[in-house]
C-alpha positions in Angstrom: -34.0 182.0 31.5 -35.8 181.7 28.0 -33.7 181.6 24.8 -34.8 184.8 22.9 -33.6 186.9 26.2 -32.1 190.0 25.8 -28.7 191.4 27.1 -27.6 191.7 30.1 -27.8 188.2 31.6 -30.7 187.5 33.9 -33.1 184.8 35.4 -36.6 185.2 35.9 -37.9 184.8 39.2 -41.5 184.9 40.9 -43.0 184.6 44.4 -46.2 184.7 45.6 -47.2 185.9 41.9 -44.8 189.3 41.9 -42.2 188.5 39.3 -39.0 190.0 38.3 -35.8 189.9 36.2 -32.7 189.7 38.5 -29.2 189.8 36.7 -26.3 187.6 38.0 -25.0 190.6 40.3 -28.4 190.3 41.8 -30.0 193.1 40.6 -33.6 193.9 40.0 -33.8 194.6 36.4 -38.0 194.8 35.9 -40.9 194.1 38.4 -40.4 193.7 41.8 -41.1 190.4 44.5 -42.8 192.5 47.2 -40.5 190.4 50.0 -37.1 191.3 50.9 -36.7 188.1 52.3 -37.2 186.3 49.2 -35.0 188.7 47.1 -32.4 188.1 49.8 -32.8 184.3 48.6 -33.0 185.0 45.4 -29.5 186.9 45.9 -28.0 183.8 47.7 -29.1 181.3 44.8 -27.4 183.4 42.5 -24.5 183.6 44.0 -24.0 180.1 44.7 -24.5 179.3 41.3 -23.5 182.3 39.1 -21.0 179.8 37.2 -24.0 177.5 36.6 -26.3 180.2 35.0 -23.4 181.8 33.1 -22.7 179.0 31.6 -26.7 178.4 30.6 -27.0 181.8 29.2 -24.2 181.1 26.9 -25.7 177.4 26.0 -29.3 179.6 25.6 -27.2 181.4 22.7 -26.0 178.9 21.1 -29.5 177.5 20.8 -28.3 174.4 22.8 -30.4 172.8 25.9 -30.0 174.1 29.4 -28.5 172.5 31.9 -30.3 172.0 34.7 -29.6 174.2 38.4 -31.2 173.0 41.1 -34.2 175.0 42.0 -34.4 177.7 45.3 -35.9 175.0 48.3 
């Protein structure tokens, strides 16, 4: 998540150097991963923390620091 993002809310992810932008339904907005598998955990991280990220997108718009979300393991 970077500050100057654009509408809708997203996350950048990457994974074995294939990136994409995934919005907080869990859909691929740009790029791809190449692995179903890791888009399926992507999915599941979102969803386990879509509260989390919502609430950093609106602190990114504010200008204020993230909070951190503990990372995919």
């Amino acid at each position: 998540m970077f500050y100057d993002d654009h509408e809708p809310p997203h996350v950048h992810v990457e994974y074995q150097g294939f990136k994409a932008k995934v919005d907080f339904s869990g859909n691929v907005l740009a790029g791809g991963l190449k692995s179903k598998s890791a888009l399926r955990l992507v999915r599941d991280w979102i969803d386990e923390h879509t509260s989390d990220l919502e609430r950093d997108w609106a602190l990114a718009r504010e200008g204020k620091p993230l909070e951190k979300i503990p990372p995919l393991d």
